[in-house]
Residue, then its C-alpha position, 0 to 999 in steps of 0.5 A: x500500500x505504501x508504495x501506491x501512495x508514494x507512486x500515485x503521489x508522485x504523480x499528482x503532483x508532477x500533473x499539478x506543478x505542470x497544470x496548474x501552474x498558470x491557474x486554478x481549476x474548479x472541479x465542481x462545488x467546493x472543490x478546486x485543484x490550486x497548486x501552492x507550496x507547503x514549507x510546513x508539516x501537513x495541510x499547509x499549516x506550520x509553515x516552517x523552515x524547511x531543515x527543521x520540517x525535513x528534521x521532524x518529518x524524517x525523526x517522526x517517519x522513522x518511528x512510525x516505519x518501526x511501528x509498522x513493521x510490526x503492522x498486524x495483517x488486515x485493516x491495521x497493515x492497511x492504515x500502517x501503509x498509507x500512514x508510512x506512503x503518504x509520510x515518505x511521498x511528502x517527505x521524498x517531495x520536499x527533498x527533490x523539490x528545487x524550493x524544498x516545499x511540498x506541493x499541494x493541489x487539492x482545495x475544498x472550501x475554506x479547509x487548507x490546500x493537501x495532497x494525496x500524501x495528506x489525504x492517505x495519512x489522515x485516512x491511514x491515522x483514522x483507520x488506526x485510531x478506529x481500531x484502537x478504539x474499537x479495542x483492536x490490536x494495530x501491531x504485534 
């Protein structure tokens, strides 16, 4: 699952550095691809310098790939995959982006501009906390 994140990551967002650099598209209702340029952490918020957010981004995906390789199968491996993609697909962006900043595409609304690295961590975080919550194991 981690690499698909990472594949299909990588991908989006080479369409929307090239698309959307003239201007925004309106997809339908609230939703828009706007490219921007993250110097934070996640969804575009605590703008940083980007040493200290590649520092903590890398720090935090370490601890968490630990975590993961000892991913119970099913569900929990699932939201493991998607937590470690969309970590490593946002972290391998900010390294190999020539500005040092993720980019962003997906606007909805007021909410801040994400990715689809954003959008597999947060739907990975849920899966595990669902499960955690409904008294399931998410490791060995």
């Amino acid at each position: 699952m981690a690499a698909a994140v990472i594949g299909a990551d990588d991908l989006t967002k080479r369409w929307a550095r090239r698309a959307l650099a003239e201007h925004a598209h309106h997809v339908l209702g609230p939703l828009w691809w706007r490219l921007q340029f993250n110097s934070g952490v996640s969804f575009s918020l605590g703008a940083s310098s980007s040493p200290v957010a590649v520092f903590v981004s890398s720090a935090v995906l370490v601890a968490v790939v630990f975590a993961a390789a000892r991913a119970l199968p099913g569900w929990a491996a699932l939201g493991w995959g998607l937590v470690v993609g969309g970590g490593v697909a946002n972290l391998w962006d900010r390294l190999h982006s020539p500005i040092h900043q993720v980019t962003d595409f997906i606007a909805v609304g007021g909410f801040p501009v994400f990715n689809l690295a954003d959008a597999a961590l947060s739907a990975g975080f849920a899966l595990l906390i669902s499960l955690l919550l409904a008294g399931r194991r998410v490791w060995r």
